[in-house]
mmCIF file as gemmi writes it, N, C-alpha and C atoms, coordinates in Angstrom:
data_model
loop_
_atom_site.group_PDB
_atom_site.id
_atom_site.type_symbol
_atom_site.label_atom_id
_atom_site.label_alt_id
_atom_site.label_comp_id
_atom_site.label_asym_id
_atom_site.label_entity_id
_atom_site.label_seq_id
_atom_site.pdbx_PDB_ins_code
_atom_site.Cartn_x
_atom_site.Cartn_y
_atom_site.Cartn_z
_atom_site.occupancy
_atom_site.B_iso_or_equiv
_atom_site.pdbx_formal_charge
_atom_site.auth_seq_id
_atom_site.auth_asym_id
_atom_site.pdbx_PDB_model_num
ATOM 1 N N . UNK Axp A 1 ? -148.416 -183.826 -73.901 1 0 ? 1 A 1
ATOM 2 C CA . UNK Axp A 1 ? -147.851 -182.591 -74.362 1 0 ? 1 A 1
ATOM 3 C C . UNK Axp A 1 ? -146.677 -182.901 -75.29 1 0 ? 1 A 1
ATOM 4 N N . UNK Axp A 2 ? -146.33 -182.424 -76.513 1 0 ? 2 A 1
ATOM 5 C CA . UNK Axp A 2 ? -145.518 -182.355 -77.393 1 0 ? 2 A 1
ATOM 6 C C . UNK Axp A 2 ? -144.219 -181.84 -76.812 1 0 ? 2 A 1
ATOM 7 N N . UNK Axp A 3 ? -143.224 -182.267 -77.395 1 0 ? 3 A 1
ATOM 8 C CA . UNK Axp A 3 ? -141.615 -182.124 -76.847 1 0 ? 3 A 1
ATOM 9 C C . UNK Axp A 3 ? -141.154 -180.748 -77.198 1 0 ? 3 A 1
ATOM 10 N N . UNK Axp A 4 ? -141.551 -179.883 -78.527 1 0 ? 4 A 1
ATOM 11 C CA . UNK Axp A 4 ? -141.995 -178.802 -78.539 1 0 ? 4 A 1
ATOM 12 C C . UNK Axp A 4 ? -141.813 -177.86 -77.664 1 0 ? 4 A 1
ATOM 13 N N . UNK Axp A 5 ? -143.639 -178.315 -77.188 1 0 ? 5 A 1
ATOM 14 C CA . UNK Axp A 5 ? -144.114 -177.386 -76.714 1 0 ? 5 A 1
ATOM 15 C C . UNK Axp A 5 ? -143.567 -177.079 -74.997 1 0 ? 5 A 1
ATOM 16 N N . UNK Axp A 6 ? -143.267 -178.436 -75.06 1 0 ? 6 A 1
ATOM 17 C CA . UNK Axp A 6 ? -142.942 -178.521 -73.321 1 0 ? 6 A 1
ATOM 18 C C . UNK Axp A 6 ? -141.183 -177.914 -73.189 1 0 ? 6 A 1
ATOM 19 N N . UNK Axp A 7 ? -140.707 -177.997 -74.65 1 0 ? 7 A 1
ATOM 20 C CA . UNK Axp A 7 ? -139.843 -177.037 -73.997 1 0 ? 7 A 1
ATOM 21 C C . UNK Axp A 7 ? -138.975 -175.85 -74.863 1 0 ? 7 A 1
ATOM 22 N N . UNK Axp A 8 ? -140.517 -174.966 -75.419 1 0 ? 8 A 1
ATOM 23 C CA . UNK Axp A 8 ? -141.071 -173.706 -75.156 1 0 ? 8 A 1
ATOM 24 C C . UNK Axp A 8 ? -141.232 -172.959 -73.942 1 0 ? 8 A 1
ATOM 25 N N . UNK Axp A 9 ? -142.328 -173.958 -73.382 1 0 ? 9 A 1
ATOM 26 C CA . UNK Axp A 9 ? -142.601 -173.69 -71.934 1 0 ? 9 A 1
ATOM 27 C C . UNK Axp A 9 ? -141.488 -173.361 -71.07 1 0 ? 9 A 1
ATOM 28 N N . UNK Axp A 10 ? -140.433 -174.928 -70.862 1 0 ? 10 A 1
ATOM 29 C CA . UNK Axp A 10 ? -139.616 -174.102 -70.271 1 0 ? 10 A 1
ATOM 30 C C . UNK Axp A 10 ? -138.597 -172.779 -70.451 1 0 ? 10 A 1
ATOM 31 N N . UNK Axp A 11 ? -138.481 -172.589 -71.441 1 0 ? 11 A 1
ATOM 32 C CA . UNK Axp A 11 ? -137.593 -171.586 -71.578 1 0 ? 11 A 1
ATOM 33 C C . UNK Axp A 11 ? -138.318 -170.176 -71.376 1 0 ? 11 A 1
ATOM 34 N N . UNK Axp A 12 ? -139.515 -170.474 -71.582 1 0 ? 12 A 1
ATOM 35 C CA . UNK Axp A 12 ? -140.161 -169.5 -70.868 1 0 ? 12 A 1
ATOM 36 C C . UNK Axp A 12 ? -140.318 -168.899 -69.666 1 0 ? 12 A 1
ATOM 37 N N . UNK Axp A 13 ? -141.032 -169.788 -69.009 1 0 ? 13 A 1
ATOM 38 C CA . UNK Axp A 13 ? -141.053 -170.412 -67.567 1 0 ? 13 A 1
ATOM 39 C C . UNK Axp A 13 ? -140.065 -169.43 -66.671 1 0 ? 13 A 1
ATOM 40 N N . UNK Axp A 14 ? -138.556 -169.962 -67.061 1 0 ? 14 A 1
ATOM 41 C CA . UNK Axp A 14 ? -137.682 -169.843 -66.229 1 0 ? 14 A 1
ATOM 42 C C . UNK Axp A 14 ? -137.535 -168.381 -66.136 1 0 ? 14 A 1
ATOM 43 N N . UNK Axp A 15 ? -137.76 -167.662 -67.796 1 0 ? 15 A 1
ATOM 44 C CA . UNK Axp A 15 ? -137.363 -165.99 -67.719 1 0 ? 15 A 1
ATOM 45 C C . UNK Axp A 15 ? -138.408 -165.527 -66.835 1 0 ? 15 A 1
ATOM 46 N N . UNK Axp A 16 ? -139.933 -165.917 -66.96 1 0 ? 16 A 1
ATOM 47 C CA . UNK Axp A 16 ? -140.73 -165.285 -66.773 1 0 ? 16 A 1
ATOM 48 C C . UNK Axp A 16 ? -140.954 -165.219 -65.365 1 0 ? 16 A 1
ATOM 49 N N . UNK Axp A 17 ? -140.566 -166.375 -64.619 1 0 ? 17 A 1
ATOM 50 C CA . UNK Axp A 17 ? -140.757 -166.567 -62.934 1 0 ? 17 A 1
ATOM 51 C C . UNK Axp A 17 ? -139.234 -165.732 -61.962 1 0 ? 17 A 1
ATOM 52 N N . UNK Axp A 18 ? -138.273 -165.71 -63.548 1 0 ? 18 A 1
ATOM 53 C CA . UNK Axp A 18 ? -137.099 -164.969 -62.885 1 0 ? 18 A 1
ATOM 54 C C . UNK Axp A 18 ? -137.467 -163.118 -62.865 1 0 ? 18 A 1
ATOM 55 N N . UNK Axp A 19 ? -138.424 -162.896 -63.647 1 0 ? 19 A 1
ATOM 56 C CA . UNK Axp A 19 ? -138.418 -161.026 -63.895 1 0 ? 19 A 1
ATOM 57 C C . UNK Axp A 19 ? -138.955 -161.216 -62.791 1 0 ? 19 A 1
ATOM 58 N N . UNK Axp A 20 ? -140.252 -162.119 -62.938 1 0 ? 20 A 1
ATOM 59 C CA . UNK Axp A 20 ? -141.743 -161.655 -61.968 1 0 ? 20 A 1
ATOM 60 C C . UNK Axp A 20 ? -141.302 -161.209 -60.748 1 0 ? 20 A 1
ATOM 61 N N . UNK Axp A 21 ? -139.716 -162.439 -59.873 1 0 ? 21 A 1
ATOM 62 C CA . UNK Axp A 21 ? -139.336 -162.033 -58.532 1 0 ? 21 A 1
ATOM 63 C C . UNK Axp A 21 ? -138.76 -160.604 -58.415 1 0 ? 21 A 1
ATOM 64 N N . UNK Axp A 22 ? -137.763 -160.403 -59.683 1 0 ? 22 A 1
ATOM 65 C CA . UNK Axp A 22 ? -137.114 -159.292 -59.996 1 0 ? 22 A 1
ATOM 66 C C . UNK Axp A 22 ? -138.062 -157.968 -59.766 1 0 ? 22 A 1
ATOM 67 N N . UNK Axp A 23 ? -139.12 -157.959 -60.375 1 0 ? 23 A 1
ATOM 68 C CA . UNK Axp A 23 ? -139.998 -156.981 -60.496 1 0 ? 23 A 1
ATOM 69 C C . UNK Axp A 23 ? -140.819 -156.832 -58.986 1 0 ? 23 A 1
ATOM 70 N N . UNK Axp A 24 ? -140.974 -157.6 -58.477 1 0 ? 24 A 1
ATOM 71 C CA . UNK Axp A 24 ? -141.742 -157.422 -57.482 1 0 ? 24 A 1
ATOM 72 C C . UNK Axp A 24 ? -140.535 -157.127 -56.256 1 0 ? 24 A 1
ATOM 73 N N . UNK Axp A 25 ? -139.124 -157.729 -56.344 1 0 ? 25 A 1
ATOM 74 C CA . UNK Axp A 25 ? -138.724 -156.995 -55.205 1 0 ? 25 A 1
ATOM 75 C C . UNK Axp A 25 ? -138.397 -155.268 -55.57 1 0 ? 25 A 1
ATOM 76 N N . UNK Axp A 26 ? -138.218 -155.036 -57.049 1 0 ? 26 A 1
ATOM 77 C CA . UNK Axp A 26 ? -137.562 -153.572 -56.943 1 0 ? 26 A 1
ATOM 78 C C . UNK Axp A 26 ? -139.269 -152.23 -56.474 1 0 ? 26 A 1
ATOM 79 N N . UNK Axp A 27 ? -140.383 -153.398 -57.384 1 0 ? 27 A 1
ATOM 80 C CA . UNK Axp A 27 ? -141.684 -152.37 -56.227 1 0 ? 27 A 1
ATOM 81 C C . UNK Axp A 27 ? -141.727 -152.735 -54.996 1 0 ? 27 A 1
ATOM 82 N N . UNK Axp A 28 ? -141.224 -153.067 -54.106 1 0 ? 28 A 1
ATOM 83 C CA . UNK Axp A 28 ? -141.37 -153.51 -52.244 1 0 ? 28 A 1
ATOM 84 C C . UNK Axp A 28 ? -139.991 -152.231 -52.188 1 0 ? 28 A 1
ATOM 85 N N . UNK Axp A 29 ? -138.83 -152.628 -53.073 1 0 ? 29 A 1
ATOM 86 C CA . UNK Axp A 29 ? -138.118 -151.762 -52.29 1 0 ? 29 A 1
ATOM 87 C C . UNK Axp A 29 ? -138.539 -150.179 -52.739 1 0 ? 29 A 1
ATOM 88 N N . UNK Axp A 30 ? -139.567 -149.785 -54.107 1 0 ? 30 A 1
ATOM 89 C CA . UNK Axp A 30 ? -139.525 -148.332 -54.253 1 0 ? 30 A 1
ATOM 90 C C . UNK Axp A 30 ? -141.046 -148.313 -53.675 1 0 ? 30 A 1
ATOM 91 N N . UNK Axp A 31 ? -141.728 -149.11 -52.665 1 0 ? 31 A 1
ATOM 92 C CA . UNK Axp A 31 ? -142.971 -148.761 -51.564 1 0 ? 31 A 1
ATOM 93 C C . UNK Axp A 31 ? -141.864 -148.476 -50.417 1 0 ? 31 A 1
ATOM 94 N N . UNK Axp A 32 ? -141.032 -149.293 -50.17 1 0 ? 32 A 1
ATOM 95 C CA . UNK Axp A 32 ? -140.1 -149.617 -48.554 1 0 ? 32 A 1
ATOM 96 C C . UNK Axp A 32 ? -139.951 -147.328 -48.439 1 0 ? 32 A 1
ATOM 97 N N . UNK Axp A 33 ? -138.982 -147.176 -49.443 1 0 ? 33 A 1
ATOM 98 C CA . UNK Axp A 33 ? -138.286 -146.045 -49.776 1 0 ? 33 A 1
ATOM 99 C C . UNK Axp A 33 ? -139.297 -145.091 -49.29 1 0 ? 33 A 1
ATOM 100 N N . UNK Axp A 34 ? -140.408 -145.017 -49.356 1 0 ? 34 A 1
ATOM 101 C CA . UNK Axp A 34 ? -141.602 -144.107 -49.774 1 0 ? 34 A 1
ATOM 102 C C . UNK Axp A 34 ? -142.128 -144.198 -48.055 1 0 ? 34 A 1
ATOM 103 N N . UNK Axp A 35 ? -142.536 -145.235 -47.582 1 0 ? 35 A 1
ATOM 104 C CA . UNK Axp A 35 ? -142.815 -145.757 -46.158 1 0 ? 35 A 1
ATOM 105 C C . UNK Axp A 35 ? -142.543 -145.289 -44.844 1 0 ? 35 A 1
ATOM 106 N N . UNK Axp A 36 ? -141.238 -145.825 -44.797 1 0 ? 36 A 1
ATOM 107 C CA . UNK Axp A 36 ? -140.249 -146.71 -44.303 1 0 ? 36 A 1
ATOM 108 C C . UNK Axp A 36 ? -140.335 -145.78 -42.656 1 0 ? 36 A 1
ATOM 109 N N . UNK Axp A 37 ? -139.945 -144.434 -43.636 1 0 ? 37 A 1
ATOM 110 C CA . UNK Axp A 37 ? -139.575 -143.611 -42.561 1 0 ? 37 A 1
ATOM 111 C C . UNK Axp A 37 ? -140.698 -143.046 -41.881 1 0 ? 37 A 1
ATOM 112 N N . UNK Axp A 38 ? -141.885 -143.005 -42.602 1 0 ? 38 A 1
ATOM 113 C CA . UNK Axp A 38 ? -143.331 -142.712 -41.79 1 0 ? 38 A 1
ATOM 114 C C . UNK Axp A 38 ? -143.278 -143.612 -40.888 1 0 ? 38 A 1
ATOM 115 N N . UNK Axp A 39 ? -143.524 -145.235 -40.844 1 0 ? 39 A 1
ATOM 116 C CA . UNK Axp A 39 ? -143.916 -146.067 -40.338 1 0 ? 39 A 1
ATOM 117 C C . UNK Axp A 39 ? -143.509 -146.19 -38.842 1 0 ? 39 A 1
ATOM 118 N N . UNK Axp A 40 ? -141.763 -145.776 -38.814 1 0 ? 40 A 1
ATOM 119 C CA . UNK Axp A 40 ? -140.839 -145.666 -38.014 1 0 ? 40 A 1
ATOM 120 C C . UNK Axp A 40 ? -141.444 -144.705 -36.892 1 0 ? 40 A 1
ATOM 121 N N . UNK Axp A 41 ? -141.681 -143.206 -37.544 1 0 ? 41 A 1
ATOM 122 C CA . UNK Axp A 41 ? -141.787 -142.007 -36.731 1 0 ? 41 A 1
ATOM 123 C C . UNK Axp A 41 ? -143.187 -142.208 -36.185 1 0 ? 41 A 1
ATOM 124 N N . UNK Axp A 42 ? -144.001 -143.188 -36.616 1 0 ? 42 A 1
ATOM 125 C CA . UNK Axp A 42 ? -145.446 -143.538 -35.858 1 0 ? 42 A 1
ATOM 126 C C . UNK Axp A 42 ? -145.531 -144.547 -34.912 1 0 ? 42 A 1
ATOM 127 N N . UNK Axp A 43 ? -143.911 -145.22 -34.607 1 0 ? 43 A 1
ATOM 128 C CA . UNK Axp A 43 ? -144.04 -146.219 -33.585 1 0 ? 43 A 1
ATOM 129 C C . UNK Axp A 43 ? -144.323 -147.164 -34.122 1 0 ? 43 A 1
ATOM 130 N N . UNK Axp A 44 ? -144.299 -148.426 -35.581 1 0 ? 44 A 1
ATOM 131 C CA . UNK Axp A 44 ? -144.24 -149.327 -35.875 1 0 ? 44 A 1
ATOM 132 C C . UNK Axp A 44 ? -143.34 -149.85 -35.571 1 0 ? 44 A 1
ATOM 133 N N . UNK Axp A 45 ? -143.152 -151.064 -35.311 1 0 ? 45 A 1
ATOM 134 C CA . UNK Axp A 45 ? -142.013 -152.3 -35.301 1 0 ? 45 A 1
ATOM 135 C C . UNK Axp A 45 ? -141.94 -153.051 -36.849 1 0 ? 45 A 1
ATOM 136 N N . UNK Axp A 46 ? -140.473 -153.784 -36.176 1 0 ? 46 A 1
ATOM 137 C CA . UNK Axp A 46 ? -140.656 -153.99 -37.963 1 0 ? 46 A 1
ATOM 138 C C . UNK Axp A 46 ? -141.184 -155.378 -38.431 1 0 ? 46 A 1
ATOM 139 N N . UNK Axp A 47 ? -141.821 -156.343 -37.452 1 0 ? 47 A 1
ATOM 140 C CA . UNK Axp A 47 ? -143.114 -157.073 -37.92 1 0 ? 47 A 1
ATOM 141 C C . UNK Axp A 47 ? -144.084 -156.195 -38.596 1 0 ? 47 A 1
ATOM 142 N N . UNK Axp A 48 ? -144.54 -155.074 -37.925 1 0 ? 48 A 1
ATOM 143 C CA . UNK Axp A 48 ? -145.49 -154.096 -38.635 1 0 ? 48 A 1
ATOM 144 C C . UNK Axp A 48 ? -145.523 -153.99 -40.022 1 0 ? 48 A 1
ATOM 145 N N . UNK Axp A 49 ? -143.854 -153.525 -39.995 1 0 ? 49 A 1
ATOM 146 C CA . UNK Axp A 49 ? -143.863 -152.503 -41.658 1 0 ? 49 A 1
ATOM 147 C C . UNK Axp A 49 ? -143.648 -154.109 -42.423 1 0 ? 49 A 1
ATOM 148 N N . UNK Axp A 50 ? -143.138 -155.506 -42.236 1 0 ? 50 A 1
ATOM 149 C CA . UNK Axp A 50 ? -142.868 -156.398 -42.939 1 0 ? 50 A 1
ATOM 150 C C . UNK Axp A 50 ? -143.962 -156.807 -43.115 1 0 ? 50 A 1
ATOM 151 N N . UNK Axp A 51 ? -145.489 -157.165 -42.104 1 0 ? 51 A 1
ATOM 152 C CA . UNK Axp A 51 ? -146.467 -156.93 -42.411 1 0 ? 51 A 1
ATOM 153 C C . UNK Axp A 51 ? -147.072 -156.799 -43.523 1 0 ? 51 A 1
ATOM 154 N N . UNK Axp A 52 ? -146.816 -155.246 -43.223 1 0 ? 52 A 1
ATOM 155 C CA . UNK Axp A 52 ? -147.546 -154.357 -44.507 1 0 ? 52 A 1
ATOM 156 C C . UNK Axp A 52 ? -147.398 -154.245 -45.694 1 0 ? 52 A 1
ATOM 157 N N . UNK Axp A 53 ? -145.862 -154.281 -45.891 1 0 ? 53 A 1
ATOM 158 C CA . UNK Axp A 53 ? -145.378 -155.153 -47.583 1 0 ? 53 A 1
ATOM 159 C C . UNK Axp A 53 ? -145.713 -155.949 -48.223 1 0 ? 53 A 1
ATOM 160 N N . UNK Axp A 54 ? -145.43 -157.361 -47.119 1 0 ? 54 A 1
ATOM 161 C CA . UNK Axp A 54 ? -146.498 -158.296 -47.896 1 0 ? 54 A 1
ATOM 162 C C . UNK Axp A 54 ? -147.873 -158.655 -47.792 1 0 ? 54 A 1
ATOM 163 N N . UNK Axp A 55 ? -148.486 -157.858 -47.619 1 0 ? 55 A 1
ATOM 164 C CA . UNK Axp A 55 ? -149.784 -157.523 -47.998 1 0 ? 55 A 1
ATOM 165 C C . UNK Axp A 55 ? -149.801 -156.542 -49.202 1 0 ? 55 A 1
ATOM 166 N N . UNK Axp A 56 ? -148.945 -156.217 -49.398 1 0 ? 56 A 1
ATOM 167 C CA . UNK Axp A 56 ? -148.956 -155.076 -50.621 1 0 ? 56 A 1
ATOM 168 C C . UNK Axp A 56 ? -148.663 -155.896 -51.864 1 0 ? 56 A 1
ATOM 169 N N . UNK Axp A 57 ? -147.779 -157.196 -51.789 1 0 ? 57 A 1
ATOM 170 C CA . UNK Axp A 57 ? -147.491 -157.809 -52.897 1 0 ? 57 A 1
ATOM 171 C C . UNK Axp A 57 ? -148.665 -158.498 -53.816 1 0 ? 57 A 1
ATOM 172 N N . UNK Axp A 58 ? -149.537 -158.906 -53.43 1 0 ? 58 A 1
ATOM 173 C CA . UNK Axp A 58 ? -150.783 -159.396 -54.65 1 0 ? 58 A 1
ATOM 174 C C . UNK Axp A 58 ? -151.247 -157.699 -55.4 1 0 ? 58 A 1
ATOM 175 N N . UNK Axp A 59 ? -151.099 -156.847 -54.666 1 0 ? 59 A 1
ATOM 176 C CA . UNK Axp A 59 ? -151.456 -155.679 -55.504 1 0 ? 59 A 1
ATOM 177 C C . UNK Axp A 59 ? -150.486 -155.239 -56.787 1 0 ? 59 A 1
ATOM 178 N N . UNK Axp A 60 ? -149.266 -155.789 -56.873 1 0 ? 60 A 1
ATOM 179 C CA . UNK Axp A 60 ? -147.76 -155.448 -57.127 1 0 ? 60 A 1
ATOM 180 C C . UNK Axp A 60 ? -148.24 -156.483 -58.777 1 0 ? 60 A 1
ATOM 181 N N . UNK Axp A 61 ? -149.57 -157.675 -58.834 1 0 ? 61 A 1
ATOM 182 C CA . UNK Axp A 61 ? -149.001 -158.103 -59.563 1 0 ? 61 A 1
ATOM 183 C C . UNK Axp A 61 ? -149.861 -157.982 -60.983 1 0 ? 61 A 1
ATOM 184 N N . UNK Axp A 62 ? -150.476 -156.76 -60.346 1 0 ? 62 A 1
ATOM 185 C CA . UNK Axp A 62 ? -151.72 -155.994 -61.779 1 0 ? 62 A 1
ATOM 186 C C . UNK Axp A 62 ? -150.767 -156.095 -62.699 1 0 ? 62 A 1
ATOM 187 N N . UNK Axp A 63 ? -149.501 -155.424 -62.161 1 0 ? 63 A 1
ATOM 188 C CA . UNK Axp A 63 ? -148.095 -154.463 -63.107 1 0 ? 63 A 1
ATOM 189 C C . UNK Axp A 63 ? -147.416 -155.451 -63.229 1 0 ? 63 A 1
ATOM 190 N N . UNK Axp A 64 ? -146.943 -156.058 -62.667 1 0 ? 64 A 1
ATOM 191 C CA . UNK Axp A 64 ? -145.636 -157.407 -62.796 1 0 ? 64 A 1
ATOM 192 C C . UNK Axp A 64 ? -145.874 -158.125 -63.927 1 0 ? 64 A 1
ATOM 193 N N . UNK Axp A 65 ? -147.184 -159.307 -63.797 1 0 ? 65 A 1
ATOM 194 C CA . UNK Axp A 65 ? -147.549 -160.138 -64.704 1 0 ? 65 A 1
ATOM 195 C C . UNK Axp A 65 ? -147.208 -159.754 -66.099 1 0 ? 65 A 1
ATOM 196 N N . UNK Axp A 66 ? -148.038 -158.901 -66.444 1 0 ? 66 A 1
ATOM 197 C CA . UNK Axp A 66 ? -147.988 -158.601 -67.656 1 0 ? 66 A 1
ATOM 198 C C . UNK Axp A 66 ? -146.664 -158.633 -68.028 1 0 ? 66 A 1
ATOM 199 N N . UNK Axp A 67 ? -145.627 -157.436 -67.56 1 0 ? 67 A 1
ATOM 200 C CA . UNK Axp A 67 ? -144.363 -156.987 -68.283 1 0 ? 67 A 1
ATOM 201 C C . UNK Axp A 67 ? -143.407 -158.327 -68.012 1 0 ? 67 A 1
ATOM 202 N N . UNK Axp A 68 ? -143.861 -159.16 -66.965 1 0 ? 68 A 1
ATOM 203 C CA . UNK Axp A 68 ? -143.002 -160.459 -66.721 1 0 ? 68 A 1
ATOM 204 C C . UNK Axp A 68 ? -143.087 -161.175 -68.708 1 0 ? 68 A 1
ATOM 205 N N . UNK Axp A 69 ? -144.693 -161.494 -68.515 1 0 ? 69 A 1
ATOM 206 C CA . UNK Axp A 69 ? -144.784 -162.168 -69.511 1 0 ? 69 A 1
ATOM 207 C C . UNK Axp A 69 ? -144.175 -162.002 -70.705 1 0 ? 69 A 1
ATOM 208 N N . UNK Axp A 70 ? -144.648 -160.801 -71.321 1 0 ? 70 A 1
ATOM 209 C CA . UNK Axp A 70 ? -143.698 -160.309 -72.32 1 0 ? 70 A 1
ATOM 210 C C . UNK Axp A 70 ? -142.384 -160.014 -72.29 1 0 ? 70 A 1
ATOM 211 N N . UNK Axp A 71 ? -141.94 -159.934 -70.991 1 0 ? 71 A 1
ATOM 212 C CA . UNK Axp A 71 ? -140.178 -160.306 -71.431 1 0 ? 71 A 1
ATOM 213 C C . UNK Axp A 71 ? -139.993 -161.405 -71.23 1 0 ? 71 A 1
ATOM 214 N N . UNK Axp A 72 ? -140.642 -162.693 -70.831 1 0 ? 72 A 1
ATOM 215 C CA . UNK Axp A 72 ? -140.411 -164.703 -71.167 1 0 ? 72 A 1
ATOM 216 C C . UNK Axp A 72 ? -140.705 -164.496 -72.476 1 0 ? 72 A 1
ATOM 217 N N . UNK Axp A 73 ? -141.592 -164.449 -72.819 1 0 ? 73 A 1
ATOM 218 C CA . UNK Axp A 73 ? -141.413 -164.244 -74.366 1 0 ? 73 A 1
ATOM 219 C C . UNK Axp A 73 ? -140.628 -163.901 -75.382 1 0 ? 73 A 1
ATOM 220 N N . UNK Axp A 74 ? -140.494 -162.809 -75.198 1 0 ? 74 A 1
ATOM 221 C CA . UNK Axp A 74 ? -139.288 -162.271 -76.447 1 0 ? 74 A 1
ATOM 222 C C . UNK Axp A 74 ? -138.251 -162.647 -75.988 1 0 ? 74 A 1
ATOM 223 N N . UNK Axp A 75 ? -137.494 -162.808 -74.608 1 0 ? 75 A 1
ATOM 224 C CA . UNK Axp A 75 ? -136.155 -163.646 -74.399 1 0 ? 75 A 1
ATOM 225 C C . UNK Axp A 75 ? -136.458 -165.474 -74.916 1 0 ? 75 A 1
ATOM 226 N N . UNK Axp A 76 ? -137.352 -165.793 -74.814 1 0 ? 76 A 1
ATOM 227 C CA . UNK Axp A 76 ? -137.503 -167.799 -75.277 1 0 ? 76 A 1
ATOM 228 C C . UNK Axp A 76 ? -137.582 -167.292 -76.855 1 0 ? 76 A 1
ATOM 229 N N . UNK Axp A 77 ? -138.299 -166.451 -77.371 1 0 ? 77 A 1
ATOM 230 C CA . UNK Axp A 77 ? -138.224 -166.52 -78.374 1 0 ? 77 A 1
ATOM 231 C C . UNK Axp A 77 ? -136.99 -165.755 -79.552 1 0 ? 77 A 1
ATOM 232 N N . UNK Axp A 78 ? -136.494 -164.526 -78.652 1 0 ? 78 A 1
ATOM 233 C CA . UNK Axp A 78 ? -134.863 -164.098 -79.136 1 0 ? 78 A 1
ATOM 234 C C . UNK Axp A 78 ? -133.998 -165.215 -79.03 1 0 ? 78 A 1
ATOM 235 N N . UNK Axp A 79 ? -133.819 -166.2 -78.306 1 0 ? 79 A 1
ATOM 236 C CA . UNK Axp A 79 ? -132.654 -166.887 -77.507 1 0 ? 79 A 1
ATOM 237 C C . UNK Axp A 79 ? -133.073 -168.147 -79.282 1 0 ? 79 A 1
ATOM 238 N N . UNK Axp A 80 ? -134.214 -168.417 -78.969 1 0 ? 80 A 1
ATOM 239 C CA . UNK Axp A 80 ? -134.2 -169.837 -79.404 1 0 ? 80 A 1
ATOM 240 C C . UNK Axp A 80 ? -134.237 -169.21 -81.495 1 0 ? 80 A 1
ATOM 241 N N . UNK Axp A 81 ? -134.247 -167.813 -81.839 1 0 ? 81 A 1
ATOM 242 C CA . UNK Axp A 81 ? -134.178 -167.339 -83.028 1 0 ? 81 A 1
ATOM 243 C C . UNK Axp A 81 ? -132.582 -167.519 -82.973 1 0 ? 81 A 1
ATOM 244 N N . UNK Axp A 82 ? -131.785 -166.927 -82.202 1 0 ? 82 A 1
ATOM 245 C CA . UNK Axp A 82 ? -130.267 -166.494 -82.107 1 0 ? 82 A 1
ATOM 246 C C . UNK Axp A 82 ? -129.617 -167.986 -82.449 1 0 ? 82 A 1
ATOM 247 N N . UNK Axp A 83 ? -130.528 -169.115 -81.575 1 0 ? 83 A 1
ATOM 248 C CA . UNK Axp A 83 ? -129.595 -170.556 -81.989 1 0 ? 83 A 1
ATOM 249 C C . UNK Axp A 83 ? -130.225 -170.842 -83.417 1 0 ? 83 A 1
ATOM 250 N N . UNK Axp A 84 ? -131.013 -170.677 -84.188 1 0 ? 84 A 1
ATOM 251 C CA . UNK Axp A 84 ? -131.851 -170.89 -85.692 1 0 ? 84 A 1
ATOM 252 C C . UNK Axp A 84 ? -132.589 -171.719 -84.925 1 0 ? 84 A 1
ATOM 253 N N . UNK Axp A 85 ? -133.199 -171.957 -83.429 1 0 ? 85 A 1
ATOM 254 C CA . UNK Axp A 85 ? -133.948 -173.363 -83.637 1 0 ? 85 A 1
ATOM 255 C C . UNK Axp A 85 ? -135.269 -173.365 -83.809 1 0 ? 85 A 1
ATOM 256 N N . UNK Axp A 86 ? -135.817 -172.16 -84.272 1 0 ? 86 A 1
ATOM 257 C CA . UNK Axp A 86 ? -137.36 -171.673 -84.961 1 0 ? 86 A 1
ATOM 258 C C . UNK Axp A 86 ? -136.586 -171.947 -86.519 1 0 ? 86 A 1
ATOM 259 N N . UNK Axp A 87 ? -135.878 -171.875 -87.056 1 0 ? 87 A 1
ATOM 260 C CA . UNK Axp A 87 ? -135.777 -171.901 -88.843 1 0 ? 87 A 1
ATOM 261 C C . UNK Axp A 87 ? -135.839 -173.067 -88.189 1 0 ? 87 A 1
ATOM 262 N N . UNK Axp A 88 ? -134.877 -174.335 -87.875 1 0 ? 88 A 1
ATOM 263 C CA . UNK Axp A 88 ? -135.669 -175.404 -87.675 1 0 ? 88 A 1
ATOM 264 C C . UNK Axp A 88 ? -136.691 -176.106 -87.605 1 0 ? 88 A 1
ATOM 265 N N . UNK Axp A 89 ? -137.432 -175.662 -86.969 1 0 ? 89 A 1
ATOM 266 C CA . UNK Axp A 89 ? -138.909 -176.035 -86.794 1 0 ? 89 A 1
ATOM 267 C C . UNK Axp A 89 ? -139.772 -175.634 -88.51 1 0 ? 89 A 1
C-alpha cells in the first residue's frame, strides 16, 4: 500500500469510526427515551431492556454507515485541503 494512501485511510478511519460510535449511541439513547418507560411498567429488568438495545444496534447501522462515511470524508478531505496537502499532491 502506498504512503498516500495509507494515510488517507487513516485520517479517515479515525473520523469515521469516531461518528459511527457517536451516531449509534444518540439512536440507543432516542430508542432508550421511546422504551424505557413501557419496558419498566411491563415488569422488565434491566438485563431485559439492555438486552433489547443491543439487539437493536446492527439495525441502527442501515442509517449510521452511510452518514458516518460521508462525514470521514469531507472532514480527511476538508482538514487535509485546509493544510494545502491535496495542492501538494
Amino acid at each position: 500500500m502506498r504512503i498516500f494512501t495509507k494515510y488517507i485511510l487513516k485520517e479517515f478511519l479515525s473520523v469515521f469510526l469516531a461518528s459511527m460510535l457517536a451516531l449509534i449511541g444518540i439512536f440507543i439513547a432516542n430508542d432508550a427515551s421511546e422504551y424505557i418507560a413501557a419496558l419498566i411498567v411491563k415488569g422488565a429488568g434491566l438485563v431485559d431492556i439492555a438486552k433489547i438495545f443491543f439487539l437493536g444496534i446492527p439495525s441502527t447501522f442501515i442509517l449510521v454507515v452511510p452518514i458516518s462515511f460521508v462525514m470521514g470524508w469531507v472532514v480527511a478531505i476538508s482538514r487535509m485541503a485546509g493544510d494545502l496537502e491535496i495542492l501538494a499532491v
